[in-house]
Backbone as CSV, one residue per row, in Angstrom:
resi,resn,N_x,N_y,N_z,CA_x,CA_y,CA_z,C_x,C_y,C_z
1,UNK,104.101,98.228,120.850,104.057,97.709,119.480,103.164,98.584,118.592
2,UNK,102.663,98.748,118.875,101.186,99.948,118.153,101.742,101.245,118.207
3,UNK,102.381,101.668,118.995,103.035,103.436,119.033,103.956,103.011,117.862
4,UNK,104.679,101.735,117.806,105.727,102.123,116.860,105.571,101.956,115.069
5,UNK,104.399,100.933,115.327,103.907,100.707,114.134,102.895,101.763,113.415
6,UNK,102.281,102.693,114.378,101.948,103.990,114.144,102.637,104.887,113.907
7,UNK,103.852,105.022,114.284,105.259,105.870,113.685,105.353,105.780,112.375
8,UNK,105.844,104.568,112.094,105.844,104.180,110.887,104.956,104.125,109.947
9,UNK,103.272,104.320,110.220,102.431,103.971,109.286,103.009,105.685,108.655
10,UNK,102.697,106.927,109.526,102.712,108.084,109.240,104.095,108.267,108.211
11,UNK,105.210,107.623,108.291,105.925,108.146,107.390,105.671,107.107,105.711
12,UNK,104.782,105.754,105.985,104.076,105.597,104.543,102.841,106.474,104.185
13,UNK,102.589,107.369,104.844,101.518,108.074,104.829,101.847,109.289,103.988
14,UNK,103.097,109.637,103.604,103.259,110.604,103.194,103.663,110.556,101.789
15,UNK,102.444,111.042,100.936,102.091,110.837,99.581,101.966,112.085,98.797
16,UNK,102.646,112.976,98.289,101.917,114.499,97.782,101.471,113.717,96.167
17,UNK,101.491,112.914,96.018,100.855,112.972,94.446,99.306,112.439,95.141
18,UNK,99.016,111.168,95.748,97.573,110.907,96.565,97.179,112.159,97.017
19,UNK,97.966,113.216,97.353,96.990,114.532,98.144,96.699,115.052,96.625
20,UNK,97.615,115.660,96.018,97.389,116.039,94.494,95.956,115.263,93.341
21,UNK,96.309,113.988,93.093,94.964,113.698,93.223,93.819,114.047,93.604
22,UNK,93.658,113.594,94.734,92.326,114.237,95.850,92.148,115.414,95.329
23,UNK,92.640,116.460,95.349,92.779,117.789,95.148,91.666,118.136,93.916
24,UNK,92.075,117.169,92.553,91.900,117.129,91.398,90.517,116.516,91.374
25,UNK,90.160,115.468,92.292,88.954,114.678,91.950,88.141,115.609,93.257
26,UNK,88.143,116.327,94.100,87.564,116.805,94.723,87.092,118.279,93.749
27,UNK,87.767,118.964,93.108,87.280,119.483,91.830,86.491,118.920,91.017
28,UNK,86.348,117.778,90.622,85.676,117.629,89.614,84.301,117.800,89.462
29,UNK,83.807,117.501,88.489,81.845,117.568,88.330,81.143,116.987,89.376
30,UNK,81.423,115.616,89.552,80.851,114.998,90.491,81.813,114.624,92.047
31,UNK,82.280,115.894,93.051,83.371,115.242,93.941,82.877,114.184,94.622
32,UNK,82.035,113.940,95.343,82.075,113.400,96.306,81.700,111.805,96.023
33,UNK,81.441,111.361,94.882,80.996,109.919,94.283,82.616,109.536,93.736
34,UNK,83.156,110.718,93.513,84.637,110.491,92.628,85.577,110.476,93.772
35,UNK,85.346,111.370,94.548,86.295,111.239,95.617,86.123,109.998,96.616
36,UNK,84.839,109.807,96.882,84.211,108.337,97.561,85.363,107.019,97.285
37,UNK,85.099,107.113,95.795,85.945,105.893,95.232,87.353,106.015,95.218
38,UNK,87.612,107.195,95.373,89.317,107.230,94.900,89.568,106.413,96.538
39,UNK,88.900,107.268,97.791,89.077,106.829,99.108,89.100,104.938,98.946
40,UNK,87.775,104.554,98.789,87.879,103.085,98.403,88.301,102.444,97.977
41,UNK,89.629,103.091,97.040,90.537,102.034,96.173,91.519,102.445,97.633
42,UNK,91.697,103.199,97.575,93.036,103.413,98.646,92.634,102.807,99.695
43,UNK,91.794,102.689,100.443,91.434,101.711,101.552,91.375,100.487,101.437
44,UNK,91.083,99.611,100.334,91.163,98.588,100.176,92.015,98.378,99.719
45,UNK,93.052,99.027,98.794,93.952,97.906,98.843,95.167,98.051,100.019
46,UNK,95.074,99.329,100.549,95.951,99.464,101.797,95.584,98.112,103.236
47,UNK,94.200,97.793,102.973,93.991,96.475,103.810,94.203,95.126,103.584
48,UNK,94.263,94.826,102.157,94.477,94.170,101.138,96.170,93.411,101.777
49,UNK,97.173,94.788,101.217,98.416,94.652,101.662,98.586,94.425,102.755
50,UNK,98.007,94.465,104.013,98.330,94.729,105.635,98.251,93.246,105.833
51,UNK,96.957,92.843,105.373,96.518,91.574,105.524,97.452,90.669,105.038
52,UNK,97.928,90.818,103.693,98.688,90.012,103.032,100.433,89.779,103.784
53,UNK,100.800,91.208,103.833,102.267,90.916,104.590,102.009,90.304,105.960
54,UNK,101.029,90.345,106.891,100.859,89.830,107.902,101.395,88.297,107.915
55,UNK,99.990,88.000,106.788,100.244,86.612,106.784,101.227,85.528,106.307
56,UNK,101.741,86.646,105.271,103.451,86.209,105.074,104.321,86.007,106.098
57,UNK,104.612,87.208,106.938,105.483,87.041,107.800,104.802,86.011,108.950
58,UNK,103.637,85.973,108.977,103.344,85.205,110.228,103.265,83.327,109.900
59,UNK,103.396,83.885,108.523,103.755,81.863,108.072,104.761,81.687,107.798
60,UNK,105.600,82.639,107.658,107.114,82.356,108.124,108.146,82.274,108.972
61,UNK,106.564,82.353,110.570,107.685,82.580,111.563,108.602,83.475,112.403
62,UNK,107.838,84.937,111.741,108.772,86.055,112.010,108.075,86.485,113.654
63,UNK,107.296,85.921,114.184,106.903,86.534,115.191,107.407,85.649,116.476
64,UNK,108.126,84.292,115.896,108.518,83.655,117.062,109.579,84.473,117.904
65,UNK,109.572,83.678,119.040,110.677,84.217,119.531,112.246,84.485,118.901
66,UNK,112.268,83.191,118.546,114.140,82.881,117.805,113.970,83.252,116.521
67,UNK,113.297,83.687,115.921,113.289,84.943,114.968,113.747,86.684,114.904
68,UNK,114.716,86.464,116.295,114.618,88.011,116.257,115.452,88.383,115.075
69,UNK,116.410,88.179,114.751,117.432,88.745,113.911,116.884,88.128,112.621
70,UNK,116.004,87.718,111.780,115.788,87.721,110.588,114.403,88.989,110.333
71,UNK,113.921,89.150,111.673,112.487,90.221,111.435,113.537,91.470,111.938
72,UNK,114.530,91.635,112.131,115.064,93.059,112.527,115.797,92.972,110.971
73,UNK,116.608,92.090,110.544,117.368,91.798,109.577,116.291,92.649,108.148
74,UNK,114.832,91.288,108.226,114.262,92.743,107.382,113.684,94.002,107.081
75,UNK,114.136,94.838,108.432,113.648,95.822,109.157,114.934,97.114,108.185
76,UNK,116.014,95.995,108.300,117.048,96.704,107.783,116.993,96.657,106.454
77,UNK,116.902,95.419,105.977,116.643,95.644,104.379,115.697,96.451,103.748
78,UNK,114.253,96.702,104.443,113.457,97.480,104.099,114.128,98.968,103.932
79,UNK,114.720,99.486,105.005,115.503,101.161,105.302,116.526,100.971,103.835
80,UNK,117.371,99.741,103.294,118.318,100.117,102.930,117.787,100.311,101.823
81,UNK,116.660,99.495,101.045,115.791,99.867,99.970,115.522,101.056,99.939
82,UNK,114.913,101.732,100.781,114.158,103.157,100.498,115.178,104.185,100.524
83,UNK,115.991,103.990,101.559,116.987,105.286,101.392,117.890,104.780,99.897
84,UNK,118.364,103.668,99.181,119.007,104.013,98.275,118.301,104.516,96.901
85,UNK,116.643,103.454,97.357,115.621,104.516,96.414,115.988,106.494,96.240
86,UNK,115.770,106.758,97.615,115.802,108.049,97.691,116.818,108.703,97.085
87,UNK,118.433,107.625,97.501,119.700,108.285,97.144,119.665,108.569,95.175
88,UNK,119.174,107.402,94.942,118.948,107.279,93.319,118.617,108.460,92.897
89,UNK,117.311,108.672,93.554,116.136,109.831,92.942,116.823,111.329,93.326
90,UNK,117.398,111.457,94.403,118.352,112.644,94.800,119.150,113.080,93.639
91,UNK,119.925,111.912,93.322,121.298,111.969,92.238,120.711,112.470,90.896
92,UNK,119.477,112.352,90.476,119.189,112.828,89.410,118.930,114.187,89.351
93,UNK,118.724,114.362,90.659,118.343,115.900,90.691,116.823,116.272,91.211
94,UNK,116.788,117.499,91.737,115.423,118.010,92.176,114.794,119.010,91.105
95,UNK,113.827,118.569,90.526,113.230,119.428,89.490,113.108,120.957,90.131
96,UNK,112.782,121.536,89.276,112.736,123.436,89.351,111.545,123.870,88.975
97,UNK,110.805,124.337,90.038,109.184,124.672,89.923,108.933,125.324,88.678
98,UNK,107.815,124.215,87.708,107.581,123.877,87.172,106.510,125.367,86.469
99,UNK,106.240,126.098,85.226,105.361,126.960,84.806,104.326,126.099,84.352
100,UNK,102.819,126.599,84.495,101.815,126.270,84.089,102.349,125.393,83.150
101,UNK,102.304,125.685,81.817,102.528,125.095,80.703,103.449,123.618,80.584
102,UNK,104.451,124.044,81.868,105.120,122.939,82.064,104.912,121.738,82.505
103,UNK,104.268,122.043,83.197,103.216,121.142,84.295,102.212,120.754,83.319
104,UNK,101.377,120.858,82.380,100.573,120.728,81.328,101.216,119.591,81.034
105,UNK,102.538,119.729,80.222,102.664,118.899,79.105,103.699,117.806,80.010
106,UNK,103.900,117.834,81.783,104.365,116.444,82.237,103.538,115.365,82.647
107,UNK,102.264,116.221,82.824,100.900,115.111,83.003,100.396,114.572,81.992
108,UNK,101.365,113.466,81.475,101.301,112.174,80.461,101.266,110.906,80.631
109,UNK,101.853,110.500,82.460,101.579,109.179,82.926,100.335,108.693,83.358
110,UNK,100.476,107.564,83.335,99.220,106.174,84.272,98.343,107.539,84.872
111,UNK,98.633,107.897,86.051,97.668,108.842,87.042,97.523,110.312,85.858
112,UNK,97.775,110.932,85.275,97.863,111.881,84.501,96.152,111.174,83.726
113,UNK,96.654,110.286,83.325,95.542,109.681,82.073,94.343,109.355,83.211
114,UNK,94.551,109.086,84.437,93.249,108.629,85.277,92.649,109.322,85.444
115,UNK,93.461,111.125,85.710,92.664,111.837,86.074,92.714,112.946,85.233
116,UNK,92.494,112.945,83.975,92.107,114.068,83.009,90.533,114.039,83.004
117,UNK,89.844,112.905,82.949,88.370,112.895,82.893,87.974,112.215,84.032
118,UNK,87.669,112.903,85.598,87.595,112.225,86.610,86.015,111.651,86.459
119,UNK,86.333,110.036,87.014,84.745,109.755,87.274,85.316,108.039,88.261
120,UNK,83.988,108.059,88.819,84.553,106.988,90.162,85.201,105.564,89.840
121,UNK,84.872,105.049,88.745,85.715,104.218,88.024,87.289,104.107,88.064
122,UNK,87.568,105.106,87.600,89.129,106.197,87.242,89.584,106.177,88.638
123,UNK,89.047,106.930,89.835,88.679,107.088,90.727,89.394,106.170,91.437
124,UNK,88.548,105.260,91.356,88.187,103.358,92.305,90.485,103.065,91.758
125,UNK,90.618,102.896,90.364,91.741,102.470,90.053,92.963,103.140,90.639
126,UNK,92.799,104.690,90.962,93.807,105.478,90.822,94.342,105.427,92.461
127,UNK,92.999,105.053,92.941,93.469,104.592,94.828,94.398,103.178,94.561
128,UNK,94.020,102.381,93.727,94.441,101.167,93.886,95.498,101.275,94.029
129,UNK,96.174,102.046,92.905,96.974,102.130,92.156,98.372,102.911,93.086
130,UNK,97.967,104.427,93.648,98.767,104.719,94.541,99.033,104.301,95.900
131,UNK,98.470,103.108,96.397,98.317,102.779,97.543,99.272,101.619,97.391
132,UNK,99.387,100.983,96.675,100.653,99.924,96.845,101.455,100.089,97.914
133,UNK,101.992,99.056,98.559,102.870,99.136,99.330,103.667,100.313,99.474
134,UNK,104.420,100.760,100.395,105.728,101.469,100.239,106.877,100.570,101.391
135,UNK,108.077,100.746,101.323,109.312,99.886,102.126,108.371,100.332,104.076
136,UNK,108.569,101.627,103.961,107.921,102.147,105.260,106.363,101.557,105.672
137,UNK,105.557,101.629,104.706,104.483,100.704,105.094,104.735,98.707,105.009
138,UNK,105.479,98.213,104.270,106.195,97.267,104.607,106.364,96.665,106.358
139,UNK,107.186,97.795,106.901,107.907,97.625,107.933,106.850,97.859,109.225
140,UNK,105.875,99.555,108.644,105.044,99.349,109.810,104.176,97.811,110.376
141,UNK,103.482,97.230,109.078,103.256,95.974,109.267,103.922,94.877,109.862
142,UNK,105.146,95.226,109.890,106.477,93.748,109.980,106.250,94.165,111.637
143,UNK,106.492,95.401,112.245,105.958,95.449,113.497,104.906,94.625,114.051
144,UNK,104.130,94.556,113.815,102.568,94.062,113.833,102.774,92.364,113.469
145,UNK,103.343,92.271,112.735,103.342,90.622,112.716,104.320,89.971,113.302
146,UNK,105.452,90.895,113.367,106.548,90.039,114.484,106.080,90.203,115.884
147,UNK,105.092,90.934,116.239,104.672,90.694,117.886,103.939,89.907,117.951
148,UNK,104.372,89.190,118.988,103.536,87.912,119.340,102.570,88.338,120.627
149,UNK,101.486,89.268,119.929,100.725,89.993,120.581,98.899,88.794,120.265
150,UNK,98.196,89.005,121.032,96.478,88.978,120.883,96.265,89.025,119.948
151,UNK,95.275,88.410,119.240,94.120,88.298,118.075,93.813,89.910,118.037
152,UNK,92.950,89.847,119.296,92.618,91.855,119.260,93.259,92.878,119.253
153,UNK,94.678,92.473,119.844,95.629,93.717,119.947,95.705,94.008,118.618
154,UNK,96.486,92.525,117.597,96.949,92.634,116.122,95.813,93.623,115.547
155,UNK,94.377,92.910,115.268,93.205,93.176,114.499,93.180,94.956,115.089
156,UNK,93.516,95.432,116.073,93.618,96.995,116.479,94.587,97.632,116.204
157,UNK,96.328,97.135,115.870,97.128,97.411,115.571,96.943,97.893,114.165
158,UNK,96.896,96.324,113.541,96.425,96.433,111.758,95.207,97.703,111.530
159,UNK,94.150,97.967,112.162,93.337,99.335,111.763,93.920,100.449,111.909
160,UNK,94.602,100.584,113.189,95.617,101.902,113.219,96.516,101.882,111.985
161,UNK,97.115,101.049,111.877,98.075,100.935,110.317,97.468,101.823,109.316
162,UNK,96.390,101.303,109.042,95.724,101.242,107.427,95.031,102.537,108.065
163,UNK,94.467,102.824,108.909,94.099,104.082,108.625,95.035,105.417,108.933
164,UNK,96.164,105.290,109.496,97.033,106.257,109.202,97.385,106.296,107.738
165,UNK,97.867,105.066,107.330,98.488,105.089,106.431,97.568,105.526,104.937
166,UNK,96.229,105.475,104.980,94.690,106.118,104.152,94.631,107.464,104.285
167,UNK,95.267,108.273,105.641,95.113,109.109,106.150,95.168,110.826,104.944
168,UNK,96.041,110.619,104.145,95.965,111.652,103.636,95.189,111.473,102.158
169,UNK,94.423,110.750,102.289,93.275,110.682,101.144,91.588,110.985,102.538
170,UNK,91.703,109.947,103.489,90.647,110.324,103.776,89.936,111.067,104.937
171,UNK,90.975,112.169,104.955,91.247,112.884,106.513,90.779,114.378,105.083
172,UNK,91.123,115.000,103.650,90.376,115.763,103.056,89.042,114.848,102.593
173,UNK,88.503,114.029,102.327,87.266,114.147,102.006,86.500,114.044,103.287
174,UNK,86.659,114.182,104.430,85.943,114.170,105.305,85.986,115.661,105.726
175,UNK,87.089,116.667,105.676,86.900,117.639,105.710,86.157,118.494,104.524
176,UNK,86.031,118.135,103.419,85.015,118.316,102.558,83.413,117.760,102.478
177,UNK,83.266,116.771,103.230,81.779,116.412,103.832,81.118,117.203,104.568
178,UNK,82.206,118.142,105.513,82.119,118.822,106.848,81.920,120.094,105.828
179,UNK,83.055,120.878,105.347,83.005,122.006,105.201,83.437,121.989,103.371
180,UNK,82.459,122.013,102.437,83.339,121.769,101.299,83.581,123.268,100.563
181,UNK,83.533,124.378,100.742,84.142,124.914,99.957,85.802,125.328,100.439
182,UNK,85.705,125.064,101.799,86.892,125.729,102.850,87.608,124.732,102.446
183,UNK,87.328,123.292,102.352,88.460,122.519,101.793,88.629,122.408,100.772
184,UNK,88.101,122.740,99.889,88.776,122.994,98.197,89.477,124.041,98.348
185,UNK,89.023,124.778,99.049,89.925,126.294,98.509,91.304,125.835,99.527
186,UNK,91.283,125.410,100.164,92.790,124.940,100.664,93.304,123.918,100.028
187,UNK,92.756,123.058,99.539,93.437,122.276,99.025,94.027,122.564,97.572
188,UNK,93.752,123.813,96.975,94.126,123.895,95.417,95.292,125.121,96.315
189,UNK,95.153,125.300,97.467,96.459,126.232,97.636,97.419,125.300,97.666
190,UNK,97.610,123.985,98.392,98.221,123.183,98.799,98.046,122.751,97.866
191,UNK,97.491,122.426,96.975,98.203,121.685,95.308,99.289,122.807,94.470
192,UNK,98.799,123.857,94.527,100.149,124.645,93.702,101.651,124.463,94.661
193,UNK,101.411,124.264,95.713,102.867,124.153,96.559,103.464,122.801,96.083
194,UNK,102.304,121.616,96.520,102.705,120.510,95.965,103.355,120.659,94.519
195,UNK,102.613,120.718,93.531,102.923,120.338,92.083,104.780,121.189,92.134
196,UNK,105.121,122.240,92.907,106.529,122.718,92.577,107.258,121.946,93.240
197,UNK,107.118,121.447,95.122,107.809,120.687,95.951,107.771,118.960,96.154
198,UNK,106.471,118.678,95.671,105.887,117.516,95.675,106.649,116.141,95.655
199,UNK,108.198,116.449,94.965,108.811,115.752,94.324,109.830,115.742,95.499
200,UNK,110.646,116.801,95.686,111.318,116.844,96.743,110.687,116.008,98.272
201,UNK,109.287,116.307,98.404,109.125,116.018,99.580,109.456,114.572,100.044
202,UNK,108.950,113.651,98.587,108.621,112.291,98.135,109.990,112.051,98.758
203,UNK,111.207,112.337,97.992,112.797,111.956,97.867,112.979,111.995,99.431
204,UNK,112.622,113.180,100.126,113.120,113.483,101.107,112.431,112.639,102.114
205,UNK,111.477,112.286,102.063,110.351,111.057,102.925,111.428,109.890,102.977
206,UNK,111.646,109.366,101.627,112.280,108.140,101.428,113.480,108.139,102.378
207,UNK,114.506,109.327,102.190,115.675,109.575,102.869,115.195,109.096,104.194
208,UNK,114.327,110.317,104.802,114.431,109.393,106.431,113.703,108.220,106.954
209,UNK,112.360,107.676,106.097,112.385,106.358,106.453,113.071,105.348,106.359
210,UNK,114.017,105.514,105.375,115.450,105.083,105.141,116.700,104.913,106.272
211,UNK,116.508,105.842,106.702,117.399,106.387,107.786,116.995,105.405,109.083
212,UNK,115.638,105.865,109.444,114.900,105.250,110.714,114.828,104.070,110.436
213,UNK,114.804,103.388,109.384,114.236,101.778,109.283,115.750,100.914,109.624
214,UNK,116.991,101.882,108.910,118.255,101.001,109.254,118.834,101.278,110.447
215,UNK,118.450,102.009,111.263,119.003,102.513,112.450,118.151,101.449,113.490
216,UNK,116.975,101.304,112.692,115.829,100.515,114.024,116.386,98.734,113.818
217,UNK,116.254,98.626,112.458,116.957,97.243,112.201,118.318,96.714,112.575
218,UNK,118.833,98.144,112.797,120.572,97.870,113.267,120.895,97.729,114.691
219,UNK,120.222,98.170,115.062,119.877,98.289,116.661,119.285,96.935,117.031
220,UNK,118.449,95.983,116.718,117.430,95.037,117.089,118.718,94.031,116.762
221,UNK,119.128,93.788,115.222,120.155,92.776,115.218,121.370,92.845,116.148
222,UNK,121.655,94.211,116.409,122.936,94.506,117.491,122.860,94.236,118.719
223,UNK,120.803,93.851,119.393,121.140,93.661,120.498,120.539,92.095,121.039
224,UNK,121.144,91.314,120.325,121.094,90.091,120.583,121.313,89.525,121.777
């Protein structure tokens, strides 16, 4: 139950605008108070959510036994969400790496405005903010609450979750605690890749947790 719900945390784990961020607030005047907080919004509310779908599904029953086919059922609905998310975002097209200037004048949204003047406030919101659920972190959880596993197993399951799924916010500021100029200077390499692919990667994430979530849900209801 934990290998698989660890599968799954890693593909909600995969965020290039949260690394992009980081990137940006680990630059700033003050990183490590700014980066502190960005980590702390993203950790809390990534526990926030874990906690919360738990207890949904677990007051609804999804972990009984004769529940199998409504917790595989939304195993499948979760995949069919994200991959038609993905299919959506595909159909419009994959942007075309972007010139300085270009990139300038698309940083006009919510996170754009958080992080033009970084400070831990901004910071604290902008974790909140990208950490929301995703269908794939959804599902890693739905693992975790449909097993009718231990108090301790769950409470060890649920930390593996949330900290994979934190993982690419707080796996660089710890390598910047350790070594901070070696991780800035990699990480602004790995932000110019991001800011051209960043978008693609997102679409393409969705595609196969999409893929894996209806194949895993199709399989569980099929084998009744």
């Amino acid at each position: 139950m934990v290998g698989q719900a660890a599968a799954l945390a890693v593909l909600a784990a995969v965020s290039p605008t949260a690394l992009l961020v980081m990137a940006v607030f680990l630059g700033s005047d003050n990183p490590r108070s700014t980066a502190l907080a960005y980590v702390a919004g993203a950790v809390i509310m990534t526990i926030i959510m874990a906690v919360t779908v738990l207890l949904v599904l677990r007051g609804i029953g999804l972990n009984q036994p004769r529940e199998r086919e409504p917790r595989y059922g939304l195993r499948l609905g979760l995949g069919v969400l994200a991959l038609a998310t993905g299919v959506f975002l595909l159909r419009r097209g994959l942007p075309q790496p972007a010139s300085p200037d270009q990139a300038q004048e698309k940083k006009q949204g919510l996170i754009g405005r958080l992080t033009a003047r970084p400070r831990p406030a901004l910071a604290f919101a902008a974790g909140l903010i990208l950490f929301l659920p995703s269908a794939t972190f959804v599902a890693s959880v739905q693992v975790v609450a449909s097993a009718n596993a231990s108090t301790e197993v769950t409470a060890l399951a649920l930390i593996v979750v949330v900290a994979i799924s934190a993982l690419i916010v707080w796996l660089p500021l710890l390598g910047y605690l350790v070594k901070p100029e070696a991780t800035v200077r990699r990480l602004r390499m790995v932000n110019a890749w991001l800011r051209a692919h960043g978008r693609a990667i997102a679409v393409y994430g969705l595609l196969i947790g999409g893929i894996v979530l209806i194949i895993s849900g199709s399989l569980g209801v099929a084998s009744r």
